[in-house]
C-alpha positions in Angstrom: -11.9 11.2 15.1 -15.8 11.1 15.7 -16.0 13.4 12.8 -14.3 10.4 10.9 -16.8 8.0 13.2 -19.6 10.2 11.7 -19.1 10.1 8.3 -18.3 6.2 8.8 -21.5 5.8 10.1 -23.8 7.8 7.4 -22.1 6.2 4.3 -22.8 2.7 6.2 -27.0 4.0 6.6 -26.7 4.9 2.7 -25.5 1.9 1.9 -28.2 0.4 3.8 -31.0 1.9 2.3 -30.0 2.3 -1.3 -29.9 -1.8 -1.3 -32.7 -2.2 0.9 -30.5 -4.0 3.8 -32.3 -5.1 6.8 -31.3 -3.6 10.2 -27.9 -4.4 11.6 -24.3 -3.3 11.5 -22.7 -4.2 8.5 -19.3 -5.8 9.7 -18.2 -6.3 5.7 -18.9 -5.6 2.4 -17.8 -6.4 -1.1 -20.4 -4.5 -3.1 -18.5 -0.3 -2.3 -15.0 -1.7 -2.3 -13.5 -5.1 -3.0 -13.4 -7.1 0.3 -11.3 -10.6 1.1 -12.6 -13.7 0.1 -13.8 -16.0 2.9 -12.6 -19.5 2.7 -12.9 -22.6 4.4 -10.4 -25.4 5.0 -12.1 -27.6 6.3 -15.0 -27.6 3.0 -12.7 -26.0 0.8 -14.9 -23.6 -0.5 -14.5 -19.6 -0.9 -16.6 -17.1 -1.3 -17.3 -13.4 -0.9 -21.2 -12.2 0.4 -22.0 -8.6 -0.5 -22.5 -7.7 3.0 -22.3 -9.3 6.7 -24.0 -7.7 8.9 -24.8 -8.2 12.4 -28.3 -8.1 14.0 -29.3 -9.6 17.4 -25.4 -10.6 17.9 -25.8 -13.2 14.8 -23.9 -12.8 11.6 -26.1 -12.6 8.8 -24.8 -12.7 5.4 -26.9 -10.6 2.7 -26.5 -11.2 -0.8 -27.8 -8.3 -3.9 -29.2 -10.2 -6.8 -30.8 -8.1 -9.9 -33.2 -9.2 -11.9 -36.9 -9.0 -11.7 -37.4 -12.0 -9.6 -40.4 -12.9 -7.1 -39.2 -15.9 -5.6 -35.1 -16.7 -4.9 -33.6 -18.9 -7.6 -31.8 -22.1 -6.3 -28.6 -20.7 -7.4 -28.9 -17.8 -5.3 -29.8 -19.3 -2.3 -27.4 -22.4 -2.6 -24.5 -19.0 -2.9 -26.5 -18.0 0.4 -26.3 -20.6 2.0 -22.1 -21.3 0.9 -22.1 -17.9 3.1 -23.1 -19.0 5.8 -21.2 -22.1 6.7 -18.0 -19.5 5.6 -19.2 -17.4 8.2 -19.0 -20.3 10.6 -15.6 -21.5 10.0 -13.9 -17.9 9.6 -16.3 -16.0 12.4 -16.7 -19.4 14.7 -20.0 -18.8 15.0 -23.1 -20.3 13.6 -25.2 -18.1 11.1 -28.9 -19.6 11.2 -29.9 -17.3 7.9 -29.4 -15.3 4.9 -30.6 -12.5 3.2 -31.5 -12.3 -0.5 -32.9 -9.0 -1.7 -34.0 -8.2 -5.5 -33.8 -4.8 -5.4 -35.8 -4.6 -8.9 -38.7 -6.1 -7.3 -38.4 -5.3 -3.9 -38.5 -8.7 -2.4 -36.2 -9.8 0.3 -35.9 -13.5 1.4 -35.1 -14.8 4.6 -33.3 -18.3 4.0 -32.6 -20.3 6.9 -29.1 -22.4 7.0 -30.5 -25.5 9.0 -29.0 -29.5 9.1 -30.8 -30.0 5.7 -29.4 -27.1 3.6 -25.8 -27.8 5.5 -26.7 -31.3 3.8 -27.4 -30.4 0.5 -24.9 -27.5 0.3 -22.4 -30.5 1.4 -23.7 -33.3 -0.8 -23.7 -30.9 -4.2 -19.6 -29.6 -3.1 -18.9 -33.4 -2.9 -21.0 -33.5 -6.9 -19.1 -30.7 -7.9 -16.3 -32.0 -7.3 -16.7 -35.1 -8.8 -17.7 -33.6 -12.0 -14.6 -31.4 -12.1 -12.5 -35.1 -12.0 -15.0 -36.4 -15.0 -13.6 -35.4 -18.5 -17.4 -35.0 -19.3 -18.9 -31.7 -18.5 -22.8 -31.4 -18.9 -24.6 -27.8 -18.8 -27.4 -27.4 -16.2 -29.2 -24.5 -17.8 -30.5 -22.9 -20.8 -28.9 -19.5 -20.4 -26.2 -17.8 -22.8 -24.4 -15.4 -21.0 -23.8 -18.2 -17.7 -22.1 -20.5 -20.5 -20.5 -17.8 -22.3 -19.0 -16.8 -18.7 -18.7 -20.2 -17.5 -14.9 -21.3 -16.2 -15.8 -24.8 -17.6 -16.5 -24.1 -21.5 -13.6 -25.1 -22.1 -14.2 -28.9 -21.7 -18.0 -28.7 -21.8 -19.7 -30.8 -25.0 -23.2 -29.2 -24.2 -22.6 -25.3 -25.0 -24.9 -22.8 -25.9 -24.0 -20.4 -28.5 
């Protein structure tokens, strides 16, 4: 058993280090094996973070992104930020920030989950959600592979490619 323990424990620290996660114990991950999908009832959202870890009994929830970025991109910190109000309805606690880190770069960003991001994240599920009622689709970027990829091509006047 703490042979089992010990080899738990050293996979966990590689995991840590090869993606350049912050201190904590790692409580789930989806990047080493698939993991279930948080959801919430009352938001009706779902999502999976690539790790939770905790650190100073707080659940943080760390995302992986490649890419040679130097400054998070909205998208990835609005998926952040999803993660931690999943946290709080599936872990009944509040997580006050998220982890994104470009491995390519090196860069990790602390992004905190305050009233005004629980607002935004809130106001844009309610816009979302609206659009998915409106026959009229528009694209919100200029990038090939997200339309290509995109569950919504389908009924989307505005692709690329």
């Amino acid at each position: 058993m703490i042979i089992i323990s010990i080899k738990t424990k050293n996979k966990s620290n590689k995991i840590k280090i090869s993606n350049k996660i912050q201190n904590g114990k790692i409580i789930y991950s989806d990047l080493n094996k698939p993991a279930k999908s948080l959801f919430s009832k009352k938001y009706r959202i779902i999502g999976k973070p690539d790790y939770i870890i905790i650190k100073d009994n707080r659940y943080i929830p760390v995302e992986i992104k490649s890419g040679n970025h130097t400054n998070p991109k909205n998208s990835h910190i609005f998926q952040l930020i999803t993660y931690c109000q999943l946290i709080e309805d599936n872990y009944n606690c509040y997580s006050p920030y998220g982890i994104i880190v470009y491995p390519d770069t090196s860069k990790q960003f602390s992004i905190k989950f305050d009233p005004k991001r629980r607002f935004e994240l809130l106001s844009t599920v309610k816009e979302m959600r609206k659009s998915l009622n409106n026959e009229k689709i528009r694209r919100n970027h200029n990038e090939i592979t997200r339309c290509i990829n995109c569950s919504f091509r389908e009924k989307c006047n505005y692709k690329l490619g």
